[in-house]
Residue, then its C-alpha position, 0 to 999 in steps of 0.5 A: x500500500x502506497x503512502x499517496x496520501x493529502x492530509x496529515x490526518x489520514x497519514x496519521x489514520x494510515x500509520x496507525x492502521x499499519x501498526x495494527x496491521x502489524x500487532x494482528x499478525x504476530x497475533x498480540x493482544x493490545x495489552x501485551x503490546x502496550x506492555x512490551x512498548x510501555x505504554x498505556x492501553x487507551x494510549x495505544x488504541x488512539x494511535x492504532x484508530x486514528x493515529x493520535x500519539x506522540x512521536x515518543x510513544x509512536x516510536x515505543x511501539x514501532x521497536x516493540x514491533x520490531x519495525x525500527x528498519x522499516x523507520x530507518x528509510x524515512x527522510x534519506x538524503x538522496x544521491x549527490x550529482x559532481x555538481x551537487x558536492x562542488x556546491x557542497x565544498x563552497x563555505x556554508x552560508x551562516x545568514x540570509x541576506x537582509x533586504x533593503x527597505x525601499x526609501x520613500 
């Protein structure tokens, strides 16, 4: 299934789905994966209906899953060009440039 998805909500909604997905097929009872994960029940259930959980306690239960892999292909700076590194070995800009005010 493809993340072809247009709002933060249904992202959310869809990860949460995935989790469950993936706690059905080891066969886990909520309970024993909030345990494992460390985190409470009511906690896990928001995360798997509607995705709603923190970044903290959706890490919990992604390596309780055993999915920390998975998580690390997200945000993957892609391949270089011989232009792209030249441009890398220039000084790195600390501030952007200031505009200048039009003079009534």
């Amino acid at each position: 299934m493809a993340l072809n998805l247009y709002s933060e909500a249904r992202l959310l909604s869809e990860l949460g789905q995935r989790l469950k997905d993936h706690r059905l097929r080891r066969n886990m009872l909520q309970k024993d994966l909030a345990a494992k994960a460390g985190i409470s029940v009511s906690a896990l259930k928001k995360l798997e209906n509607d995705g709603k959980a923190t970044l903290e306690n959706f890490m919990k239960v992604v390596f309780a899953l055993r999915l920390e892999k998975e998580m690390s292909g997200l945000f993957v700076a892609p391949a270089l060009s011989i232009a792209q590194v030249e441009a890398l070995k220039q000084p790195t800009r600390q501030r952007a440039t200031q505009r200048k005010r039009k003079e009534p």
